[in-house]
DSSP file (Angstrom, degrees, kcal/mol; ACC not computed):
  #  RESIDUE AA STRUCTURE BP1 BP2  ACC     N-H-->O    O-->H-N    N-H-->O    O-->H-N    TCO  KAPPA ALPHA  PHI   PSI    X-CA   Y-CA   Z-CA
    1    1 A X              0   0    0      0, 0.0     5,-0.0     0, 0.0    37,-0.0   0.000 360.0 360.0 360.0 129.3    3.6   17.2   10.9
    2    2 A X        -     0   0    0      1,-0.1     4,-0.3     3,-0.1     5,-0.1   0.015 360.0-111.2 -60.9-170.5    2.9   14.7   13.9
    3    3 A X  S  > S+     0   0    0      2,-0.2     4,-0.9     3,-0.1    -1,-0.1   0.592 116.9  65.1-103.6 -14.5    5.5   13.7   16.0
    4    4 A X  T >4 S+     0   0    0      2,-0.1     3,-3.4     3,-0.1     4,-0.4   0.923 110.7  40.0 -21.3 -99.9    5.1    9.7   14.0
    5    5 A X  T 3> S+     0   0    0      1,-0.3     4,-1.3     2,-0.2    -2,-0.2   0.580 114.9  46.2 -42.5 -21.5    6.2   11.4   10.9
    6    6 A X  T 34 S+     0   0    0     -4,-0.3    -1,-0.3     2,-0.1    -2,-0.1   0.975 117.3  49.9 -73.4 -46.5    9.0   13.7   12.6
    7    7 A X  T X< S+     0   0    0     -3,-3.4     3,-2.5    -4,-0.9    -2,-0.2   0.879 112.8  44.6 -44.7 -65.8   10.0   10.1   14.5
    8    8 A X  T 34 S+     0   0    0     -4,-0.4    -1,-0.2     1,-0.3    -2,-0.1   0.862 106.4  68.0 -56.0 -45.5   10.1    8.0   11.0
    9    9 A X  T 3< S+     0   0    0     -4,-1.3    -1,-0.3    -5,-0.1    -2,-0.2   0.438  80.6 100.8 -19.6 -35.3   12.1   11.0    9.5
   10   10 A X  S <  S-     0   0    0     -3,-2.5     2,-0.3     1,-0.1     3,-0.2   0.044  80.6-104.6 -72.0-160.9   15.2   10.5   11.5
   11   11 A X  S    S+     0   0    0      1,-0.2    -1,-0.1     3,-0.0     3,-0.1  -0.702 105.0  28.6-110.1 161.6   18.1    9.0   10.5
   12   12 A X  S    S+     0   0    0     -2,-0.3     2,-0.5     1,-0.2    -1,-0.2   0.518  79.9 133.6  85.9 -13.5   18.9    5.3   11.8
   13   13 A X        -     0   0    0     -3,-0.2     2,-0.9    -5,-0.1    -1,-0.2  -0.735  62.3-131.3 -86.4 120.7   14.8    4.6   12.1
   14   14 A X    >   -     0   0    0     -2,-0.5     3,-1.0     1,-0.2    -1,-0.1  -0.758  26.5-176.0 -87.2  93.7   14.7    0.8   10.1
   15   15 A X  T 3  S+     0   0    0     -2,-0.9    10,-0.6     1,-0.3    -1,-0.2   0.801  75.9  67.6 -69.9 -35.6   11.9    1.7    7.8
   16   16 A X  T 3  S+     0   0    0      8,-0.1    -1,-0.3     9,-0.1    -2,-0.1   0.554  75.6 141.3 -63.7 -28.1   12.1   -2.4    6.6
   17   17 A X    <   -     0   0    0     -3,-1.0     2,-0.5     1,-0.1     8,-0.1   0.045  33.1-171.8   8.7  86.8   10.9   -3.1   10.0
   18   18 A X        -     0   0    0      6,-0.1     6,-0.2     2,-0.0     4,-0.1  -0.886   8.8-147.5-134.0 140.8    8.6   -5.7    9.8
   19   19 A X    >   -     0   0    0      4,-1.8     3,-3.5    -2,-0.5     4,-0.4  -0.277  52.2 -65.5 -91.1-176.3    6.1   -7.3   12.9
   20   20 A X  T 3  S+     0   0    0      1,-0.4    -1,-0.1     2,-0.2    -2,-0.0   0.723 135.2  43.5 -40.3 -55.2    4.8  -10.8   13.6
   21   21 A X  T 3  S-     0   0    0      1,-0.1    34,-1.5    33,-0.1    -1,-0.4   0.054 119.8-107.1 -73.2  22.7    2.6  -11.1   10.3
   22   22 A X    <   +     0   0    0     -3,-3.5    -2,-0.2    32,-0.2     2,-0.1   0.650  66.8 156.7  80.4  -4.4    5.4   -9.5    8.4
   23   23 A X        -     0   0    0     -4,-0.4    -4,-1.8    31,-0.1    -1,-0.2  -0.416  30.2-142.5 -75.6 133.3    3.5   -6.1    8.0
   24   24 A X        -     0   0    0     28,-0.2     4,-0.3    -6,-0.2    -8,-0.1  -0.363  31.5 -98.1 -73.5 171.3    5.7   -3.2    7.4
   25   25 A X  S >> S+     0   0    0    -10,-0.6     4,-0.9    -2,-0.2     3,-0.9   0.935 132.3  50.9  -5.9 -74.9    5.5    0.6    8.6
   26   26 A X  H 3> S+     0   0    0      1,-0.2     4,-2.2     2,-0.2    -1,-0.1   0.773 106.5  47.5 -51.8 -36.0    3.9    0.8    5.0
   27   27 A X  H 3> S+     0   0    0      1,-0.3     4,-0.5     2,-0.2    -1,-0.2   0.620 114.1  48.7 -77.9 -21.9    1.4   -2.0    5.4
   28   28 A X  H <> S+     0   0    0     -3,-0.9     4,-1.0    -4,-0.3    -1,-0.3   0.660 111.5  53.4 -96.7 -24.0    0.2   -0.4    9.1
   29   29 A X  H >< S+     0   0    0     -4,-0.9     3,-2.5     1,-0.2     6,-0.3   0.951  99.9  58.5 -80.3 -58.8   -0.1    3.1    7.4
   30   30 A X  H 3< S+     0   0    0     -4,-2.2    -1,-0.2     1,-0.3     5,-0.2   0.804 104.1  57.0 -17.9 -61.3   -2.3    2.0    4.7
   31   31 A X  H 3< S+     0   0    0     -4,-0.5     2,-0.6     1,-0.1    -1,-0.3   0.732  92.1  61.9 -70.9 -19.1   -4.5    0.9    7.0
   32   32 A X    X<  -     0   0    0     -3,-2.5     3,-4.7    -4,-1.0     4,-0.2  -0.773  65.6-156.5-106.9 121.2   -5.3    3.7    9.0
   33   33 A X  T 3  S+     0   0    0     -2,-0.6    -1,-0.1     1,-0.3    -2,-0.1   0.462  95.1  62.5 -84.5  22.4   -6.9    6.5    6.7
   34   34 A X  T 3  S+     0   0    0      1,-0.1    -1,-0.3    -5,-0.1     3,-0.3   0.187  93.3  65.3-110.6   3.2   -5.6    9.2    9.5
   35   35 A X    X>  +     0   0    0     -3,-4.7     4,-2.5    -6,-0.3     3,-0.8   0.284  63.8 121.2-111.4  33.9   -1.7    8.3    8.9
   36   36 A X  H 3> S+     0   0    0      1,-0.3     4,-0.6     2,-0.3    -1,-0.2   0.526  73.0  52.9 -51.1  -7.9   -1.5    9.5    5.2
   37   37 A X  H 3> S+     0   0    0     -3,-0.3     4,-2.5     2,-0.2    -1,-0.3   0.589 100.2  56.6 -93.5 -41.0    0.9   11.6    5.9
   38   38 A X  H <> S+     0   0    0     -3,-0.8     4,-1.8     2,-0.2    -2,-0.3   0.966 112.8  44.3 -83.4 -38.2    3.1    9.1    7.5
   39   39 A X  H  X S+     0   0    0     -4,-2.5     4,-2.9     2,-0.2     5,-0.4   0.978 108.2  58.2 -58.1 -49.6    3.0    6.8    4.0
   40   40 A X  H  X S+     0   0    0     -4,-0.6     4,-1.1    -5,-0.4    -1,-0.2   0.884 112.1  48.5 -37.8 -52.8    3.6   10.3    2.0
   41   41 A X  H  X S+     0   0    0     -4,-2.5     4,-0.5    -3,-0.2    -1,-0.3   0.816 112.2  41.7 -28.4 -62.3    6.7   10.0    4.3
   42   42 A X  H >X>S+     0   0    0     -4,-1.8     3,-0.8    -5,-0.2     4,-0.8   0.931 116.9  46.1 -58.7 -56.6    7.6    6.9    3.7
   43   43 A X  H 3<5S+     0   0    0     -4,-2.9    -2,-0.2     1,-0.2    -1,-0.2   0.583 104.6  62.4 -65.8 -27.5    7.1    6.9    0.0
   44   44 A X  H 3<5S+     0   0    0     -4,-1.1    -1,-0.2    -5,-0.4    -2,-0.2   0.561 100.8  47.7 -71.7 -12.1    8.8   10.1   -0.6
   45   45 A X  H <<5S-     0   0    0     -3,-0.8    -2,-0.2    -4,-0.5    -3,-0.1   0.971  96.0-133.2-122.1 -82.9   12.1    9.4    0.5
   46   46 A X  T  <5S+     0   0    0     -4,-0.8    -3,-0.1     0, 0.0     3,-0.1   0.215  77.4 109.0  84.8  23.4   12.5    6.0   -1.4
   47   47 A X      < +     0   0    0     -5,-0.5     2,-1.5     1,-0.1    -4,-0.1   0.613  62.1  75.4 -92.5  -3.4   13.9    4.2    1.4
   48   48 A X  S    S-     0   0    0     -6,-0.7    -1,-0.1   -33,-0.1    -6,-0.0  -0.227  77.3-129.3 -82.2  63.4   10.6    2.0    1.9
   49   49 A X    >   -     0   0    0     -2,-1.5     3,-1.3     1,-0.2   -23,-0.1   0.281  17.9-166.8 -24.9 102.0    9.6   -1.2   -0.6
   50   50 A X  T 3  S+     0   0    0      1,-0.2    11,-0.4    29,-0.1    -1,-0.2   0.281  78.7  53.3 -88.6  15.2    6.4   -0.3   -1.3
   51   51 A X  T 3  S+     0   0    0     30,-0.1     2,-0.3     9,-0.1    -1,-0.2  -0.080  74.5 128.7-118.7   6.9    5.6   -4.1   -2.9
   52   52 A X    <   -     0   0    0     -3,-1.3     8,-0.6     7,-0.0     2,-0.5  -0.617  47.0-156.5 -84.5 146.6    6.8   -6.1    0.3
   53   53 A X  B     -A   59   0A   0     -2,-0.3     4,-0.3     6,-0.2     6,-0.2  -0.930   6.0-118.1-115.9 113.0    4.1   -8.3    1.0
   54   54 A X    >   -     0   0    0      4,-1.4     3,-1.3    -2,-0.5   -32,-0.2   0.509  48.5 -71.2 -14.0 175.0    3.3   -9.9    4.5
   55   55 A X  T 3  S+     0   0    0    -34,-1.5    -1,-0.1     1,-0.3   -33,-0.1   0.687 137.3  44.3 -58.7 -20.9    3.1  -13.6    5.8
   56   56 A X  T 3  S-     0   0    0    -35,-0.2    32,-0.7     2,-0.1    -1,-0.3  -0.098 119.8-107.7-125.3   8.6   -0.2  -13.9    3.7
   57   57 A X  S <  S+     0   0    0     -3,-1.3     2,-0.4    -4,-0.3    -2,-0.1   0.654  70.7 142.8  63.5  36.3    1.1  -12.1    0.6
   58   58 A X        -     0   0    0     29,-0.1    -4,-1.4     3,-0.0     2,-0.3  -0.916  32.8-161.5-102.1 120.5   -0.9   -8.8    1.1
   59   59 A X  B >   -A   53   0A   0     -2,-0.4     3,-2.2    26,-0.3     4,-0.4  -0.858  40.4 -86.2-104.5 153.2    1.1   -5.6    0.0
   60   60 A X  T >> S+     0   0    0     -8,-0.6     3,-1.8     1,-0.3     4,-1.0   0.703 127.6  56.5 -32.0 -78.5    0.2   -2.1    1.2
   61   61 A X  H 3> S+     0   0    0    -11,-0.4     4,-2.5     1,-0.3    -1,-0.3   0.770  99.5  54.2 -18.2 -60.0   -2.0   -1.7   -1.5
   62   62 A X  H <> S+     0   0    0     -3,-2.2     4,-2.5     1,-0.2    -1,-0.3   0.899 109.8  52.0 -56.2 -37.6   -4.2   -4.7   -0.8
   63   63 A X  H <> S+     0   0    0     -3,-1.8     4,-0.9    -4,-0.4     5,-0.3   0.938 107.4  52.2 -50.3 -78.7   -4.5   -3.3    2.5
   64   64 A X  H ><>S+     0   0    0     -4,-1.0     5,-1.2     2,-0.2     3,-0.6   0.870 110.1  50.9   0.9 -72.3   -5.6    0.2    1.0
   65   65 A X  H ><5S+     0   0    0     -4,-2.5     3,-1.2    -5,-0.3    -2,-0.3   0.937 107.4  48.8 -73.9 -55.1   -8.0   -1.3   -0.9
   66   66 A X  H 3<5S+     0   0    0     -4,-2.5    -1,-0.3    -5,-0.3    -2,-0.2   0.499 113.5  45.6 -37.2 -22.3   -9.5   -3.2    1.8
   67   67 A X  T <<5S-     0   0    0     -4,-0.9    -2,-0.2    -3,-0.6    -1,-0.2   0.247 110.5-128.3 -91.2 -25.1   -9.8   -0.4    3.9
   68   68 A X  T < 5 +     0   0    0     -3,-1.2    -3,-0.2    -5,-0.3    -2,-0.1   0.988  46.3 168.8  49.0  76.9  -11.1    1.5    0.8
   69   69 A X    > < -     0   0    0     -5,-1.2     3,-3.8     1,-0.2     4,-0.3  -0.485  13.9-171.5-119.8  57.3   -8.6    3.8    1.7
   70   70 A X  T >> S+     0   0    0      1,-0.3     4,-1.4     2,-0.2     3,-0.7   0.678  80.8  40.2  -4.6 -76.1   -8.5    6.3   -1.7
   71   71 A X  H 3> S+     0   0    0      1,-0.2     4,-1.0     2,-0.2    -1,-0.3   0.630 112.7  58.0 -64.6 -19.0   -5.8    8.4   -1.3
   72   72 A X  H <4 S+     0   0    0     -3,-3.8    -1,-0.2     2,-0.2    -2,-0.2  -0.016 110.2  43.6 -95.5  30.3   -3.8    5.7    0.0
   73   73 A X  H <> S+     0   0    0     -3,-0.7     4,-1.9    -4,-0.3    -2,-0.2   0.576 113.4  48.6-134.0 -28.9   -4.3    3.8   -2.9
   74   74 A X  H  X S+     0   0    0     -4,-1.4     4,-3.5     2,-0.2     5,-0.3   0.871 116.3  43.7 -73.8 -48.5   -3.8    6.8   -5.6
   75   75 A X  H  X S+     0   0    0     -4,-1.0     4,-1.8     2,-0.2    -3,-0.1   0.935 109.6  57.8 -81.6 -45.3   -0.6    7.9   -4.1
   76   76 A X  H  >>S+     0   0    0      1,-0.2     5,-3.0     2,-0.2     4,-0.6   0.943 120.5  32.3 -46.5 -59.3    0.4    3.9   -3.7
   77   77 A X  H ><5S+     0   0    0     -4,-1.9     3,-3.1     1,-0.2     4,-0.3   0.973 107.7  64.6 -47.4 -60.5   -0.1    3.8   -7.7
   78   78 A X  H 3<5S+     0   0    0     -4,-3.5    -1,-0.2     1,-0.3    -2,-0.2   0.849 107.3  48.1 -41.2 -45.0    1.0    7.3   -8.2
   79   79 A X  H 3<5S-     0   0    0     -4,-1.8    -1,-0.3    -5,-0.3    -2,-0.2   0.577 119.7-101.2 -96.1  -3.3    4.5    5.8   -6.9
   80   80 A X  T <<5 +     0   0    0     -3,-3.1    -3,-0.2    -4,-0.6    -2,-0.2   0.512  58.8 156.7 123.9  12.9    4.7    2.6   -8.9
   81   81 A X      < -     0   0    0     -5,-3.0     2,-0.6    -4,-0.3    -1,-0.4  -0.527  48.9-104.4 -95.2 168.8    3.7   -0.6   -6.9
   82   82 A X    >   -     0   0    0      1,-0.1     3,-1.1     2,-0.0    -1,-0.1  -0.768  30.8-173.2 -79.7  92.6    2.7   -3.2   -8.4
   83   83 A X  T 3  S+     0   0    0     -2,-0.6    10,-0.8     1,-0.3    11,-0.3   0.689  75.1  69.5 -88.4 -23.7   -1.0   -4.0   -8.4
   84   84 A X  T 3  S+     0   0    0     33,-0.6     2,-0.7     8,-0.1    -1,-0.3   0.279  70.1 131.0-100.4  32.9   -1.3   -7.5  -10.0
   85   85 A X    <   -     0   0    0     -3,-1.1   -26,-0.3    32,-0.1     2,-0.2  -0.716  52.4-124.4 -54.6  96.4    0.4   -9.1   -6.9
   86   86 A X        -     0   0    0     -2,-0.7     6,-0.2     1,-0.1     5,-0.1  -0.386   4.1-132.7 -16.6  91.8   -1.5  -12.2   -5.4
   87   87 A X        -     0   0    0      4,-1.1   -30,-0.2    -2,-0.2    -1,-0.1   0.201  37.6 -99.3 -59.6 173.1   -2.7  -13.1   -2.5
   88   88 A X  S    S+     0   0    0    -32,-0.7   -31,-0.1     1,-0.2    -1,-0.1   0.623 130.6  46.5 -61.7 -23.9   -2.1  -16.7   -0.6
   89   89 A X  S    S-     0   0    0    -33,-0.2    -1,-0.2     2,-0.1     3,-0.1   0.661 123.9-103.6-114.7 -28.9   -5.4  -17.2   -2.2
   90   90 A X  S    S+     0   0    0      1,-0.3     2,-0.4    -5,-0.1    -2,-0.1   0.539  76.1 126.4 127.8  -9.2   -5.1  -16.0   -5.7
   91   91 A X        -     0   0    0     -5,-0.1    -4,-1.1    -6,-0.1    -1,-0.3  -0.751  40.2-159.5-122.3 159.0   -6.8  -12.9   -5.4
   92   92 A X     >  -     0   0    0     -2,-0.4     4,-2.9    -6,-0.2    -8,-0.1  -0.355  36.2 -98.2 -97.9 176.2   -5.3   -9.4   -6.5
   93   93 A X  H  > S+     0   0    0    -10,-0.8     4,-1.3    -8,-0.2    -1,-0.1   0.737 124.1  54.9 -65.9  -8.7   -6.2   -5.6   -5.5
   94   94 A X  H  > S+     0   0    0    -11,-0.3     4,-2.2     2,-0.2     3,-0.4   0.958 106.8  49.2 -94.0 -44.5   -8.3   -5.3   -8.6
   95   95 A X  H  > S+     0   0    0      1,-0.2     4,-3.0     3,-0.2     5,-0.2   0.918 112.2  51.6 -41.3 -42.9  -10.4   -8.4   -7.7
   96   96 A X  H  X S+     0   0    0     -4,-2.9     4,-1.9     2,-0.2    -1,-0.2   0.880 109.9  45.1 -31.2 -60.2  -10.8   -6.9   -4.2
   97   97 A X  H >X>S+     0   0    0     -4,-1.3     5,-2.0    -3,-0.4     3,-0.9   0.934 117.6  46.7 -50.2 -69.8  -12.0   -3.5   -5.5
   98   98 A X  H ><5S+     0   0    0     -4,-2.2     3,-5.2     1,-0.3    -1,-0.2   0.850 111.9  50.0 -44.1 -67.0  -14.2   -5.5   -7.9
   99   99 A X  H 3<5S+     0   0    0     -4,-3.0    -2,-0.3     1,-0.3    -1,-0.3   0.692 118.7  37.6 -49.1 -48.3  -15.4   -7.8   -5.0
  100  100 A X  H <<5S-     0   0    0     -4,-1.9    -1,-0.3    -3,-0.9    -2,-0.2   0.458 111.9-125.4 -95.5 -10.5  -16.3   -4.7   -2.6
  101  101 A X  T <<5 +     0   0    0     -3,-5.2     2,-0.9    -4,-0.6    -3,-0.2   0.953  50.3 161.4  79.7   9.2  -17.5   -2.9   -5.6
  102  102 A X    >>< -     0   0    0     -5,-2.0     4,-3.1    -4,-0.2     3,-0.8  -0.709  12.6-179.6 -98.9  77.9  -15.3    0.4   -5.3
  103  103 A X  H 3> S+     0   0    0     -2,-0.9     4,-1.2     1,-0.2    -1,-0.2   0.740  78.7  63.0 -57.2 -17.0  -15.6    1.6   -8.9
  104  104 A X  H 3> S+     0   0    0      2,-0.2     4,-0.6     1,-0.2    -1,-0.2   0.922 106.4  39.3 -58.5 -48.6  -13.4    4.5   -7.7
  105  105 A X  H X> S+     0   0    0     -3,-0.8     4,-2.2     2,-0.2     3,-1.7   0.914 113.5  54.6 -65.8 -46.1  -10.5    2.3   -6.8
  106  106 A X  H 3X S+     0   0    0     -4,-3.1     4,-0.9     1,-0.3     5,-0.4   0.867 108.0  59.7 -57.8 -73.2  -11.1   -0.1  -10.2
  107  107 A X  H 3< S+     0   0    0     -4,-1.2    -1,-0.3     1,-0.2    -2,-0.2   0.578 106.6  36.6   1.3 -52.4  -10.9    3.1  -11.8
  108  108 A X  H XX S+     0   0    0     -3,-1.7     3,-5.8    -4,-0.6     4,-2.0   0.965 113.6  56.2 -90.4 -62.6   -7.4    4.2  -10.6
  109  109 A X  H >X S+     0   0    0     -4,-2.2     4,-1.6     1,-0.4     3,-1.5   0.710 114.4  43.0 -42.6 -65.6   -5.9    0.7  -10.8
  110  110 A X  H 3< S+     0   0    0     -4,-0.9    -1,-0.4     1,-0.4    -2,-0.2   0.336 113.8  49.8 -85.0   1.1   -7.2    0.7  -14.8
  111  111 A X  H <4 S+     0   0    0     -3,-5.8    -1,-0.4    -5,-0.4    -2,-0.2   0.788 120.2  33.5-106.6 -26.0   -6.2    3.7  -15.4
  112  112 A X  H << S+     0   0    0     -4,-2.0     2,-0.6    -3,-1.5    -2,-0.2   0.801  97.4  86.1 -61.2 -52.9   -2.8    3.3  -14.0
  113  113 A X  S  < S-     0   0    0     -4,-1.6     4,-0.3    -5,-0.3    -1,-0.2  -0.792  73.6-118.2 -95.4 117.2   -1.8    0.0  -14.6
  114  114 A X        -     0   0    0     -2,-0.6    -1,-0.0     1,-0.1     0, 0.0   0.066  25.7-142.7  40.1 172.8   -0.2   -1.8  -17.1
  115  115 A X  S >> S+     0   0    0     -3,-0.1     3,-1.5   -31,-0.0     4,-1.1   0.153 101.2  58.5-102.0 -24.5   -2.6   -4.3  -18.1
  116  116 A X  T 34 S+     0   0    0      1,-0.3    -2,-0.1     2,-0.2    -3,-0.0   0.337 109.0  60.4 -70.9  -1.2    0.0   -7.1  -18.7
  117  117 A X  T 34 S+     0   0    0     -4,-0.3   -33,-0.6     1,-0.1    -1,-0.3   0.050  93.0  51.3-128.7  28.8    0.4   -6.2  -15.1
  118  118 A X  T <4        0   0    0     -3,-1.5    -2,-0.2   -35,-0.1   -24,-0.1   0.411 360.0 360.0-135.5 -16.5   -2.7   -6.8  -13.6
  119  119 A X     <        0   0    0     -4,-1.1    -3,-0.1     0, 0.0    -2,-0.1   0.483 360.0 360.0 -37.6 360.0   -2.7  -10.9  -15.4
């Protein structure tokens, strides 16, 4: 385990943290497809809102998905967030997917979610 993940691990660490745009811990792990282990973190413990969204509405997932970040997008599901969250603009993580064309990701969303939850 890195010395991140030991760090985030303690006790006292204010996982809700959020920086200028409003990005979480979660929303900065997503992006980078070498901290999966520090989201596993995050997500395993249940102190982290994995559906808080930024200044721009983008929630880890959108992030993911933009990044075409797989495993951070299965595990993101796996754990319950909500995929038919908006953007500023209107568009969700399953338009993204579609838009970039990652039938792997539409995949997981549709097999995962809800469909009344992706309206």
């Amino acid at each position: 385990m890195s010395a991140i993940c030991f760090f985030l691990g303690l006790a006292g660490v204010d996982l809700h943290a959020r920086d200028g745009t409003g990005q979480t811990v979660l929303h900065l792990a997503t992006q980078r497809h070498d901290a999966f282990a520090i989201m596993m973190l995050l997500l395993r413990d249940g102190r982290v809102d994995i559906n808080a969204l930024d200044s721009d509405r983008w929630s880890a997932l959108s992030y993911a998905v933009r990044r075409r970040n797989h495993a951070a997008v299965w595990r993101l599901l796996e754990s319950g967030v909500h995929a038919g969250i908006q953007h500023v603009d209107g568009v969700t993580p399953l338009n993204m997917a579609v838009a970039q064309g990652d039938e792997v990701i539409v995949r997981m969303i549709l097999k995962v979610t809800p469909r009344h939850m992706l309206m």
